[in-house]
LOFILUM-545892 format. One record per residue: x negated, y negated, z of N, C-alpha, C in turn; residue in one letter. Coordinates in steps of 0.2 Angstrom, whole numbers, padded with zeros to 4 digits, always signed. Each point is the difference from the previous one (the first is absolute). Layout:
BEGIN
XYZXYZXYZA/...
END
This chain:
BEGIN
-0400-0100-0234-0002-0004-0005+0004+0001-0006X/+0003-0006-0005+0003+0001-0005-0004+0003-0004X/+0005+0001-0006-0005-0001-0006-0006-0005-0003X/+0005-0006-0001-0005-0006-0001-0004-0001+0006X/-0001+0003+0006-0005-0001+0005-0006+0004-0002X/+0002+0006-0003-0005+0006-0001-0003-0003-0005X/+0002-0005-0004-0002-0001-0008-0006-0008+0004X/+0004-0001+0004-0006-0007+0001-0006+0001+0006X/+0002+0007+0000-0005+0004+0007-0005-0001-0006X/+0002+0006-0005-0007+0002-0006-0003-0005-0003X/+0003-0008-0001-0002-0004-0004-0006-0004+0007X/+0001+0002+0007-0003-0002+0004-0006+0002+0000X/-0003+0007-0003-0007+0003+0000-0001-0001-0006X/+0003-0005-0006-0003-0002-0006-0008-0001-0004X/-0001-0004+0006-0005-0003+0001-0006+0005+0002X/+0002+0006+0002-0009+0007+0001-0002-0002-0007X/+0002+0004-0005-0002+0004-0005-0003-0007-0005X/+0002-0005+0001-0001-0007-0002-0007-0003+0002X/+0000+0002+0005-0010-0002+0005-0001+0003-0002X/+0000+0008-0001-0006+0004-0004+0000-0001-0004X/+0002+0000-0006+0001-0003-0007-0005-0005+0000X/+0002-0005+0004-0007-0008-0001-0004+0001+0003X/-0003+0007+0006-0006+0000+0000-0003+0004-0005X/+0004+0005-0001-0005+0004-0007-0002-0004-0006X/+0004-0008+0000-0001-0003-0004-0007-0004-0001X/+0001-0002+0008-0006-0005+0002-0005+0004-0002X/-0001+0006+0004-0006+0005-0003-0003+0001-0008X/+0004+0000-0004-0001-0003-0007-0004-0003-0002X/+0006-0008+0003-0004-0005-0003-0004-0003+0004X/-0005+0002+0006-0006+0002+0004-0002+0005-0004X/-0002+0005-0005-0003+0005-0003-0002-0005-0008X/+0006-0002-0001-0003-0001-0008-0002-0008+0002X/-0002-0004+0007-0002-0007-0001+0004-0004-0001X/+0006+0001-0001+0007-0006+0000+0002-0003+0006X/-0002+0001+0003+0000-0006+0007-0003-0004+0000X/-0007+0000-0003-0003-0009-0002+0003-0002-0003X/+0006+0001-0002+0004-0006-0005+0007-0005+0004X/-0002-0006+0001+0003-0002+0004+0008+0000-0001X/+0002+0002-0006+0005+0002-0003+0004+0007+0001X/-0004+0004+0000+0001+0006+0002+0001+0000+0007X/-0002-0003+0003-0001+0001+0008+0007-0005+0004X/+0001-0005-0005+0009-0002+0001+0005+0003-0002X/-0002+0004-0004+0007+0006-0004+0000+0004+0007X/-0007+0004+0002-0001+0005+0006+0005-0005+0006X/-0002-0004+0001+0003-0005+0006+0009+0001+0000X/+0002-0003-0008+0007+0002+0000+0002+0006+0000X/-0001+0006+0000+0001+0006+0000+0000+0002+0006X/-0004-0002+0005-0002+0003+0007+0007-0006+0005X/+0000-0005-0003+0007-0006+0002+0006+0005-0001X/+0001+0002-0006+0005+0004+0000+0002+0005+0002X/-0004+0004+0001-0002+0004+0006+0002+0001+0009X/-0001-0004-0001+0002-0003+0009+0005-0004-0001X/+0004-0004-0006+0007-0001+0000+0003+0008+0000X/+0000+0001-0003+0003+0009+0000-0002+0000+0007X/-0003+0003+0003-0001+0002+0008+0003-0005+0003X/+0002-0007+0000+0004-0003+0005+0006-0001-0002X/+0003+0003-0007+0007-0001-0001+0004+0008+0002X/-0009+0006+0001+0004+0007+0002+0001-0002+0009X/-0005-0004+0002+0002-0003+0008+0008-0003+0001X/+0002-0002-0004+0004-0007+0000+0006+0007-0001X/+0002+0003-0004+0003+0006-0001+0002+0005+0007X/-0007+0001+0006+0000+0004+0003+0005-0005+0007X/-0004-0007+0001+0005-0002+0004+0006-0002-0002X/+0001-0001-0004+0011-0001-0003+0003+0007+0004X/-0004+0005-0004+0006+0006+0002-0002+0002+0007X/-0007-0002+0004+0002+0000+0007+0006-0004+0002X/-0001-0005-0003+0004-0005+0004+0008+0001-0003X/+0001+0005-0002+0006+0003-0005+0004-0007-0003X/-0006-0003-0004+0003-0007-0007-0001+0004-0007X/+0001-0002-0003+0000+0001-0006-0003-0008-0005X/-0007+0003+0001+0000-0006-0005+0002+0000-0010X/+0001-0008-0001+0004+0000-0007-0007+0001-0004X/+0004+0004-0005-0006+0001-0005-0006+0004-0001X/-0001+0003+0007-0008+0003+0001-0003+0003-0005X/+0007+0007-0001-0003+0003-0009-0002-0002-0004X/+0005-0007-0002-0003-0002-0008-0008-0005+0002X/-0001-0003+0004-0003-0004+0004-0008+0006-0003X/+0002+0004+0004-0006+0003+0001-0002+0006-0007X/+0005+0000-0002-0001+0003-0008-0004-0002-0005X/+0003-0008+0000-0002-0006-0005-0008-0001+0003X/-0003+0000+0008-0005+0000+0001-0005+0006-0002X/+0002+0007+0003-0004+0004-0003-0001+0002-0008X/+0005-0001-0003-0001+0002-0007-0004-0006-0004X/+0000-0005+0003-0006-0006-0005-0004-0002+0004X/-0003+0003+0005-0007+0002+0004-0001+0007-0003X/+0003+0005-0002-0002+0004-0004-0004-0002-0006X/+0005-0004-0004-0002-0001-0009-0006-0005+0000X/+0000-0003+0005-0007-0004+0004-0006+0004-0001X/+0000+0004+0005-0006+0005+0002-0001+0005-0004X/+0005+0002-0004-0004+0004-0007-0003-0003-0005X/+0003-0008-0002-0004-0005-0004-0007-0001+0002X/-0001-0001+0008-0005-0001+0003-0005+0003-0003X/+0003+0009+0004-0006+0004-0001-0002+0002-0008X/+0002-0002-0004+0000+0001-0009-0007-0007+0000X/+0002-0005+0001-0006-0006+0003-0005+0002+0003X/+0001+0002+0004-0006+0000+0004-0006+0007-0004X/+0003+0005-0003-0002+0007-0002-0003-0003-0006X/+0005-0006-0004-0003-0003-0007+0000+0006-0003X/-0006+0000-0008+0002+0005-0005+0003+0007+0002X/-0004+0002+0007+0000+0008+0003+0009+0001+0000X/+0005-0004+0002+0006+0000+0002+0004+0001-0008X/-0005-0001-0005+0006+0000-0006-0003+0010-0003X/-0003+0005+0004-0003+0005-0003+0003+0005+0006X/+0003+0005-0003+0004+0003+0005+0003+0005-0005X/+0001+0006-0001+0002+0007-0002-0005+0001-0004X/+0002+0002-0007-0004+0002-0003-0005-0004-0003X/+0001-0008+0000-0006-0004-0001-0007+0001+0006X/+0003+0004+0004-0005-0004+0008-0003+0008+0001X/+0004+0005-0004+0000+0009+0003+0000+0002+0006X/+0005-0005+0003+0001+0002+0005+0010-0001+0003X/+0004+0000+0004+0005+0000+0002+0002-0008+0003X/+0005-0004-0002+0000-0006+0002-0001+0000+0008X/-0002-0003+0002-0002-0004+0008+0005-0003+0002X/+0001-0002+0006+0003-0001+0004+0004-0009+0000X/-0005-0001-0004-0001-0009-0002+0002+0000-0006X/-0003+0005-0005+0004+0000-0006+0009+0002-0003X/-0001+0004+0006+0009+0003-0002+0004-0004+0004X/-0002-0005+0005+0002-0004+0004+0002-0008-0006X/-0007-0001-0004+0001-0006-0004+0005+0001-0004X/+0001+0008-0005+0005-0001-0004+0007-0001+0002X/-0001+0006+0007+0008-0003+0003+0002-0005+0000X/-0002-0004+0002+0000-0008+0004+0005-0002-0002X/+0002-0002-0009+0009-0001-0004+0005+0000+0004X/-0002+0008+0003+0007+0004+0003+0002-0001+0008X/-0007-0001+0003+0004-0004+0008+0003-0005+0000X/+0000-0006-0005+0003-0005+0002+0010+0000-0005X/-0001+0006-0001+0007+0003-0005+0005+0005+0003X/-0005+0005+0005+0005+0005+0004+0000-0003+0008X/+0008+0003-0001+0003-0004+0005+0003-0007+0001X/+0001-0003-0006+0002-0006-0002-0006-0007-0001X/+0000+0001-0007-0004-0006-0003-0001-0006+0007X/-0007-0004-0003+0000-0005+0006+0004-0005+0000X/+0001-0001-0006+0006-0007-0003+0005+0001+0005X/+0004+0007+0000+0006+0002+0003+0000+0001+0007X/-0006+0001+0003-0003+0000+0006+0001-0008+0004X/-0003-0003-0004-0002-0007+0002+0009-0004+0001X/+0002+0005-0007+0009-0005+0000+0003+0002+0008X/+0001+0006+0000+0001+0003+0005+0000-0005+0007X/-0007+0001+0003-0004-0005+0004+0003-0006+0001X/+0000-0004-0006+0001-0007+0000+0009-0001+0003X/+0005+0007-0004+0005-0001+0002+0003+0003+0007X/-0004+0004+0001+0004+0001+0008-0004+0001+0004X/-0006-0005+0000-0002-0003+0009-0001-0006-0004X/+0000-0004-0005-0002-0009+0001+0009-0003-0002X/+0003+0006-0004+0007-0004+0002-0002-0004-0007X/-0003+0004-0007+0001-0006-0006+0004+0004-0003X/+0004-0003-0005+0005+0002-0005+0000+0007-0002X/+0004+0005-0004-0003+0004-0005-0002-0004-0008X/-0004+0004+0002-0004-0003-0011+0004+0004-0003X/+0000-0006-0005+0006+0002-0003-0005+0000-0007X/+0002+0007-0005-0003+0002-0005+0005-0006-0007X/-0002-0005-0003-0001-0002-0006+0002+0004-0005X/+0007-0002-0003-0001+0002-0007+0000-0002-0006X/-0002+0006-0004-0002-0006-0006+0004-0004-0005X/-0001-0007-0001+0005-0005-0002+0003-0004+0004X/+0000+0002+0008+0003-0003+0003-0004-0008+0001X/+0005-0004+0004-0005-0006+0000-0002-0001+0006X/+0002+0005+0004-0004-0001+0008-0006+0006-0001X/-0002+0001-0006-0003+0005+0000-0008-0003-0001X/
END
C-alpha cells in the first residue's frame, strides 16, 4: 500500500469517533429535554446524515484501493466534510446545553467538558489543513474540471 493509500485507509475509519461523539450528544439533549424541539431534532438528524456520509465515503475509500483506483480528490472531499460536520456539532451541542454551555472553568468550578473545549475549537477545524474556501477551490478544479480562481486585484477592472 502507498503512502496515500495508508492516508485514505485512516480517513476510512473517520467516521468511529464521529458516531460516538453524536451519540454522547443525543444523550444530552435526551437529558436536558431538547429533543421536543422539533428543531433541535433536525440539527440532530443532520449531524447523524453526516455521519453516515463520512461512513460511506470511508467505504467508498476501501473499495478504490481494493480495486487499486485512486479516486480524485478523496482528501480534500473528505476534509471539507469532516471539519464542518465538526463546527456543526460543537454549535449544536452549545444549543442544545443553552446557558450550561457558556459556564465552563472557573465560571462553572469545574474543567471545560468535552462540548465546551470542542465549541471553542470549532474556528480551527475549518482552518487546519486548508481553509474550506480553498478546499472547495481545489474540488471544483480537479474532479469538475472548472478554471483556477483567479484572486482580484485592487483597481483592477476585472476585479
Amino acid at each position: 500500500m502507498t503512502t496515500l493509500g495508508s492516508e485514505r485507509a485512516g480517513a476510512s475509519t473517520l467516521h468511529v469517533p464521529f458516531a460516538a461523539q453524536f451519540w454522547r450528544l443525543v444523550a444530552v439533549a435526551r437529558a436536558s429535554g431538547a429533543t421536543a424541539h422539533p428543531a433541535h431534532r433536525q440539527e440532530l438528524t443532520r449531524a447523524y446524515t453526516d455521519v453516515e456520509l463520512l461512513r460511506f465515503s470511508g467505504l467508498r475509500i476501501v473499495a478504490a484501493d481494493l480495486a487499486d483506483q485512486s479516486p480524485a480528490v478523496v482528501g480534500e472531499m473528505i476534509k471539507l466534510h469532516w471539519s464542518e460536520h465538526a463546527a456543526r456539532l460543537a454549535r449544536l451541542s452549545a444549543n442544545l446545553r443553552g446557558a450550561d454551555a457558556m459556564l465552563c472553568g472557573e465560571l462553572a468550578g469545574s474543567a471545560p467538558d468535552e462540548w465546551s473545549r470542542s465549541f471553542l475549537f470549532s474556528p480551527g477545524y475549518t482552518i487546519a489543513g486548508g481553509t474550506s474556501e480553498v478546499l472547495r477551490d481545489l474540488i471544483g478544479e480537479r474532479s469538475l474540471g472548472l478554471p483556477r480562481h483567479r484572486e482580484s486585484k485592487a483597481g483592477s477592472k476585472d476585479g
